[in-house]
N, C-alpha and C positions, 0 to 999 in steps of 0.2 A: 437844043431841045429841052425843055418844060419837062419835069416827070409831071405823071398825072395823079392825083390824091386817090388814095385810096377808094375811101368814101368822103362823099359830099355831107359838110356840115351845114346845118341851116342857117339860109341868110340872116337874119334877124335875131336882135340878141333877147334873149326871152324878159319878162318882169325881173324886180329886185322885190321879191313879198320877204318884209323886214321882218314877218312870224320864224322863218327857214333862220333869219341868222339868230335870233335868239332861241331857235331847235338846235341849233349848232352848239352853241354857248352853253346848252343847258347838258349835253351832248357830253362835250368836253369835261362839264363838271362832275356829271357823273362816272363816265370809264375814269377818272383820278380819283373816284370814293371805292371802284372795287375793288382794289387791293385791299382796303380797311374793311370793308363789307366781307371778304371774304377771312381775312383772320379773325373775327370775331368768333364764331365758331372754336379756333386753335385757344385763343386766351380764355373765352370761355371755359376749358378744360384744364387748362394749367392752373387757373383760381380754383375750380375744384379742387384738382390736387392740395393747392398750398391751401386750402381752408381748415384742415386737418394739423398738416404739419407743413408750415411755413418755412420752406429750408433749401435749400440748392437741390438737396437729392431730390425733394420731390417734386422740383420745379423739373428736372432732367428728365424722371422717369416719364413724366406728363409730353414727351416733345415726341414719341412716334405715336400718340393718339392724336395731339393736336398739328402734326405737319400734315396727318390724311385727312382730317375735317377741314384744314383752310382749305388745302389743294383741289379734294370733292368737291365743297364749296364755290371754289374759285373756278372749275369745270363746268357745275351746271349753270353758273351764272352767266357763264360763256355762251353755253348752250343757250338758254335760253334766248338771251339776248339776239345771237346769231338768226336761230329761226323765227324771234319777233319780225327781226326786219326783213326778213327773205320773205314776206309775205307780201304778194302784191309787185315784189321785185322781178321786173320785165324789161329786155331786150329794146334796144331803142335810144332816140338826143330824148331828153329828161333836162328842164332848167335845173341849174346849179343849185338855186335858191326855190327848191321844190321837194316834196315827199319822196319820190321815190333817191333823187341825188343822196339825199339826208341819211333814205335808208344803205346805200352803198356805202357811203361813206362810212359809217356810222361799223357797220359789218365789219369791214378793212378794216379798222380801227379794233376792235375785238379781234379778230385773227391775230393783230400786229400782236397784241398784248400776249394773247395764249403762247405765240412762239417762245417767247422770254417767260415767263411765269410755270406753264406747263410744261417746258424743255426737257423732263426727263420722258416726256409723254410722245416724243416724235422721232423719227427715224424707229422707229421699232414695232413690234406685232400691234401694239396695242392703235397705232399713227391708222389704219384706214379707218377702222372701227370707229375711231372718234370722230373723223373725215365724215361716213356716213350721218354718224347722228348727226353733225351739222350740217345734212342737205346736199353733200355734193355723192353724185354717183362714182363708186370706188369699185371696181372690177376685183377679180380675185388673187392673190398674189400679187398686189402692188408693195411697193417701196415707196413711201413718204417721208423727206424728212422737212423741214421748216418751211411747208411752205405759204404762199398766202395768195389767198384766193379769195372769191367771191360765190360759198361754196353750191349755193343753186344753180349756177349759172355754170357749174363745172364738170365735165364729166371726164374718170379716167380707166383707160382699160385695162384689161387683164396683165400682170404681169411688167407694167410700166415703171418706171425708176423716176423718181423726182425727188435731187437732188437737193443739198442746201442753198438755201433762198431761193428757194425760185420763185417767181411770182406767176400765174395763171390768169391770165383773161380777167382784170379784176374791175378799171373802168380807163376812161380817157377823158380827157378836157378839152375844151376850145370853145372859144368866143360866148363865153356864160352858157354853155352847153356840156352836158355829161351822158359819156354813149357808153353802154353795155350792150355786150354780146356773148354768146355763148364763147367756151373754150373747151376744146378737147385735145387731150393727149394720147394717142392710137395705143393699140395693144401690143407689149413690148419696146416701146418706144422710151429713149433716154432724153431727161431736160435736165442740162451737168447745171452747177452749182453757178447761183446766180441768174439763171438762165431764164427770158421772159416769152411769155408768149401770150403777145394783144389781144383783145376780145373780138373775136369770129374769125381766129385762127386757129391753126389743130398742128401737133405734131403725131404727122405720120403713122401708121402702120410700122414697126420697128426703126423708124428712125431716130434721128440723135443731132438733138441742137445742143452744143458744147458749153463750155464757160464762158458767164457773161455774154451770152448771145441771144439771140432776136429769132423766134420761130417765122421764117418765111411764108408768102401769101401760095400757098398751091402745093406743098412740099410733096412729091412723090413719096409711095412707101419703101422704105427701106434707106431712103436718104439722110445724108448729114452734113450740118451745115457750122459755121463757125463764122463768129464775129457780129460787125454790128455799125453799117448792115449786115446781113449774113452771107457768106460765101459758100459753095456747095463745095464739100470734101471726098474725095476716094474712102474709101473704109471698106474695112474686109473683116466682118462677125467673125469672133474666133471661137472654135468648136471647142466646149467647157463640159463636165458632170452635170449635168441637167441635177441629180438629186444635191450638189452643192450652189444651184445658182437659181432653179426656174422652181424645182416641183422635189423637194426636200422632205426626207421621210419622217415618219410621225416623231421620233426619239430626236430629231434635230429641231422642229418645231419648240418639244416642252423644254431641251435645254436651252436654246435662247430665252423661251418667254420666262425661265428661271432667274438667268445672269439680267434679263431686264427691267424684272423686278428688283433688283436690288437699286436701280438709278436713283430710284426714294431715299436711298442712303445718306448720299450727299446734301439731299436737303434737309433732311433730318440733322444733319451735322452744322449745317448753317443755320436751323432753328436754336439749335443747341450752343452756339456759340454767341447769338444771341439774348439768350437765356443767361449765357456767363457774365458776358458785357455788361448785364444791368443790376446784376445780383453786383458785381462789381461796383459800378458807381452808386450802386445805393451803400456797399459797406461804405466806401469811401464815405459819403454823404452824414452814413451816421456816427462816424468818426469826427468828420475835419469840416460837418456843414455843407448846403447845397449849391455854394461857392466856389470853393476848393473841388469837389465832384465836378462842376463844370469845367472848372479848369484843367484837370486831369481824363476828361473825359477822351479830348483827342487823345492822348495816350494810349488808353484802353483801347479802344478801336485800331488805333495800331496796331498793338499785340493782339489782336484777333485778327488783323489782316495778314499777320505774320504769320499765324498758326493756320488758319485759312490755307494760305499758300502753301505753305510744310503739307498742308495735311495732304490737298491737290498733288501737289510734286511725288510725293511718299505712293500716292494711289498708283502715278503713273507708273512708276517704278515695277512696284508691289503687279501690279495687273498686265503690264505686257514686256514690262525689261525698256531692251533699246532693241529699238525701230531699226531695221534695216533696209536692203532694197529688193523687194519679195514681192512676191504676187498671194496673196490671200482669198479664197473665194467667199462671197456674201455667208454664205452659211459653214463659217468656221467658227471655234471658240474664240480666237484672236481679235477677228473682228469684236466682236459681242463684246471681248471686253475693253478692246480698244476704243467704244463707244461709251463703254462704265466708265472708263477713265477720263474721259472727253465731259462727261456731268461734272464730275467732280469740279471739273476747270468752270465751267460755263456757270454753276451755281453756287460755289464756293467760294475759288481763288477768285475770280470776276470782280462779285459785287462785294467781295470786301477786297479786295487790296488790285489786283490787276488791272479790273477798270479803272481805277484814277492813279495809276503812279506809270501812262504812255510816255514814253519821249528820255524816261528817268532812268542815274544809274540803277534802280530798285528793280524795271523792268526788265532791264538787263540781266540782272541778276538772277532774277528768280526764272525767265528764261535757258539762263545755262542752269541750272537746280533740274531743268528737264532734259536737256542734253544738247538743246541748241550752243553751236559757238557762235559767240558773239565778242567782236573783236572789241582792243582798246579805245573808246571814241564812238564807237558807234550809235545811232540817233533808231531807237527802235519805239517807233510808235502805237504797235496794234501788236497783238498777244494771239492773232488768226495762225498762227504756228502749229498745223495739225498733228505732224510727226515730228516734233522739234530737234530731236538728233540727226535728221538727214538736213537740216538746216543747217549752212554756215555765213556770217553776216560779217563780212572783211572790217579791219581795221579801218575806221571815218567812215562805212558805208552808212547810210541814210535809208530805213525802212518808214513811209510816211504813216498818217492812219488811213485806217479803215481799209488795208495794205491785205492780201492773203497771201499766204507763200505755201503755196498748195504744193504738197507733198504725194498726195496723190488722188489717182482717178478711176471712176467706179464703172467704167464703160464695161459692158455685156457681164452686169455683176459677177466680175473679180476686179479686189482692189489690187491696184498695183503703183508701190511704192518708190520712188526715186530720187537722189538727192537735189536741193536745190542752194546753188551758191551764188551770193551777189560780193563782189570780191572789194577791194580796197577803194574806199572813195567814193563806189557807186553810188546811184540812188532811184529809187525806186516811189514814183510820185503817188501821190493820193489816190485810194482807190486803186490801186493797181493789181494784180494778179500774176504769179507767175507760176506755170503749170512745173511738173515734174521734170527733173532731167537736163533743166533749164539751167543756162548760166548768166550772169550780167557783167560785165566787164570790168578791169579798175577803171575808175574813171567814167565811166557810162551813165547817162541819163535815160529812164523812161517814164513819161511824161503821165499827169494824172489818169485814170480810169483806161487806162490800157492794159494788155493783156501778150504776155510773155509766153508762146508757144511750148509744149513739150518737146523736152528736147534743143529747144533753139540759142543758141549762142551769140549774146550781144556784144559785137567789138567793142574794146576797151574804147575810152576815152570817146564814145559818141550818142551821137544823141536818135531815141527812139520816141512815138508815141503813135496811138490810135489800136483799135480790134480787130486783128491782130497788127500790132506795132508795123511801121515802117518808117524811112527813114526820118526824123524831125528837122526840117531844114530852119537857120534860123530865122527867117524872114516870117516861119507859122507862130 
């Protein structure tokens, strides 16, 4: 038996108008000039500064005026951009190489950027707010954190949780054809981490599509689903403090949006060590020439990657200790600052040293500096390590990229934390995922972009793959 397609794509493949691909092009060239578009503003102020007194302190003191004018900057230009193209953006197959395609595309493309750029701006009070200005309908009491959408075309209800990465209804491809539909997410309804859901699909009325999963076509409310395809799950809501999860009173509001405000901290600290690095190779420069400065340049960047990470590691410490295996409700201090410490990583440690030293003994290293064990030999490619002390990575295990070793899960907001061990030898393939509680075997393979159950226990020495894993026969 044939499944049947969902919907019908149109037979015919639409024109190739060669205007669309250099709108692409020109597209392209610009979202890579707004980064520079947007610090213009920040250096503009810093030259103020030094116009006066040319000197490190003043260049320093100049770095929390000029980190809010880039970031401002770099928001409304978001904004803007976003609601340029949502205009005229309708429901519908749309050629590839056409205006409206251009304009999806084009939007996605902006969202992408904001997630990484404005990262202290999401998962927090401030994530719906900015959601509405940018056109999508945001209900009261929602949870956003990274996620990317196609924001006119999205709407979410009250009280909904949407998870890291999720993607929302954003477009589809086929046969030089581009479909958009609406996307909704029901009221109180969970989309875990990772979690997609195609355009003129809806998650439920309190339902819960899990990690790394696929919102089903029809989902009853209250339903929950796992995997990918999706599989429907038993689930049983557990009865929580409504004033810690759903409807939190006035004095737990202004303390979060206090501790959330400081997220700007870390970038301020990354502007600042920026600021160090060049004041650096310019003394160099007016010492030993702008030869010798290049050549020491790698250098400096190092010790800023170094100090970078110290400073990350230090916060984590400093702001929540060690990680245990606890249950925390959304609107706790812990959390809040367990999120403050999480910036620090994502905009600090990251883009100076943790993003490019994957796979390395350095990774390693500055991994156990947060409390992960990481065995002798071990091959650790991704730094997705959210609670890194309830991590343990066996001697030869193998963590690939873009790998998350999910520590825990935010179902009927309270987090709750569990350890995750992948023991001697193992290895855990590209893209993979392995939820709370979870363990993987010596000697155990699970295969790229699968997904390791909470709780579930991989026999040593065998081989798993798919959402959620089952057996991997050699012959697949």
């Amino acid at each position: 038996m044939t499944a049947r397609p969902e919907h019908r794509w149109p037979n015919s493949r639409p024109p190739r108008r060669r205007v669309w691909g250099f709108a692409y092009s020109a597209a392209t060239l610009t979202l890579g000039l707004l980064p520079v578009a947007a610090a213009l503003p920040g250096l503009a102020i810093i030259a103020l500064f030094l116009h006066d007194a040319p000197t490190l302190g003043s260049a320093l003191l100049a770095v929390p005026a000029a980190t809010a004018a880039s970031l401002v900057t770099y928001a409304l230009l978001v904004l803007v951009g976003v609601r340029l193209c949502s205009i005229g953006l309708r429901a519908g197959y749309h050629p590839v190489f056409g205006r409206v395609a251009w304009q999806a595309w084009t939007t996605e493309r902006l969202m992408n950027m904001a997630r990484t750029t404005l990262f202290p701006l999401y998962a927090s009070l401030f994530t719906p707010v900015w959601l509405r200005a940018l056109g999508m309908k945001v209900g009261r009491r929602v949870e956003a954190s990274t996620v990317l959408a196609l924001p006119s075309m999205t709407t979410v209800g009250d009280g909904a949780f949407l998870a890291d990465d999720t993607m929302v209804g954003s477009y589809e491809l086929g046969g030089g054809w581009l479909r958009i539909a609406g996307a909704r997410i029901g009221k109180r309804a969970f989309l875990g981490n990772s979690g997609m859901t195609a355009p003129g699909r809806a998650v439920p009325k309190r339902g819960l599509v899990g990690v790394l999963s696929s919102t089903p076509k029809g989902a009853k409310a209250g339903s929950s689903y796992l995997g990918m395809p999706p599989i429907k799950l038993p689930r049983a809501v557990e009865d929580s403090d409504q004033s810690r999860t759903f409807d939190p009173p006035t004095k737990l509001v202004v303390a979060r949006g206090l501790v959330e405000i400081c997220r700007v901290v870390p970038v301020m600290a990354a502007v600042a060590l920026a600021v160090l690095a060049l004041f650096a190779i310019a003394g160099v420069a007016s010492v030993a020439g702008f030869g010798v400065a290049a050549l020491l340049s790698g250098l400096v960047l190092a010790a800023c990657g170094v100090v970078a990470a110290t400073v990350a590691a230090a916060a984590k410490w400093l702001l929540v200790g060690r990680f245990k295996a606890v249950e925390h409700p959304l609107w706790s201090s812990f959390v809040w600052r367990n999120e403050l410490a999480d910036t620090f990583v994502e905009v600090l440690a990251v883009p100076w040293l943790a993003g490019s030293v994957s796979g390395t003994p350095v990774m390693s290293l500055w991994l156990r500096a947060l409390g992960a064990r990481i065995g002798r030999g071990a091959w650790v490619e991704t730094y997705w390590l959210p609670e890194a002390d309830l991590v343990s990575v066996g001697v030869g295990a193998t963590v690939n990229r873009g790998c998350v070793v999910q520590t825990h899960l935010f179902h009927d907001r309270i987090m709750r934390m569990d350890e995750v061990t992948l023991a001697e030898g193992s290895t855990l393939g590209p893209h993979g995922i392995v939820l709370p509680g979870a363990t993987i075997g010596a000697g155990a393979t699970v295969g790229p972009a699968s997904l390791v159950m909470a709780g579930e226990s991989v026999p040593a020495n065998s081989r798993w793959l798919g959402n959620p894993i089952s057996a991997w026969s050699k012959r697949g």
